[in-house]
N, C-alpha and C positions, 0 to 999 in steps of 0.2 A: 302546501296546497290548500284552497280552500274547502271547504265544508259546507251545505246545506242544514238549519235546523228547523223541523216541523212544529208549529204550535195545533198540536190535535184538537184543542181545545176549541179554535176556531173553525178549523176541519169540517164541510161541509156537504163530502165526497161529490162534489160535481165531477171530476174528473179529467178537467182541464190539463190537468197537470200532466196526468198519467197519459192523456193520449199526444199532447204534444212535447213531450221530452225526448229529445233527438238521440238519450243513449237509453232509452227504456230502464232507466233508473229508477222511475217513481213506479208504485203498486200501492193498492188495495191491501188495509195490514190484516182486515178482519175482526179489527179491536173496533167498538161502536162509544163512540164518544157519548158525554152524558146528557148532548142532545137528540143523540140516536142518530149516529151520522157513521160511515165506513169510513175511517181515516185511512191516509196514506201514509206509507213508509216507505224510504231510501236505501235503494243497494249501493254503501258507501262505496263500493271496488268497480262500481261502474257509472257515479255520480264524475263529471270533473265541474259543477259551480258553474255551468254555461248561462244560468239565470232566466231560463226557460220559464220555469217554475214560476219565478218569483212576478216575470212580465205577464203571464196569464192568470195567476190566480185574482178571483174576483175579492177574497176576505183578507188578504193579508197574512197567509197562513208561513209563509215560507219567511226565510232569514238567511241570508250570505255572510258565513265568521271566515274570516282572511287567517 
């Protein structure tokens, strides 16, 4: 099954993610990245890779490993 991986680094909590993810997999992790951003993180047991994520985010944050 595929996998989601986040680059926090790029993370720039707009939110995209987290409000249009159709299994409410993405959130808010609370870690603040080191440009002062709320990264997201992934509920792997309710992610299935629909690629949601990856068509809305405006940075590039997201990644689909097979």
């Amino acid at each position: 099954m595929s996998k989601i991986k986040i680059n926090t680094v790029r993370c720039k909590g707009c939110g995209y993610c987290v409000n249009d993810c159709p299994r409410k997999a993405l959130s808010f992790s609370g870690n603040i990245n080191d440009k002062g951003y709320d990264t997201v993180q992934v509920d792997d047991s309710l992610c299935v890779a629909c690629g949601t994520c990856y068509r809305v985010c405006p940075d590039s944050v997201f990644e689909i490993l097979e």
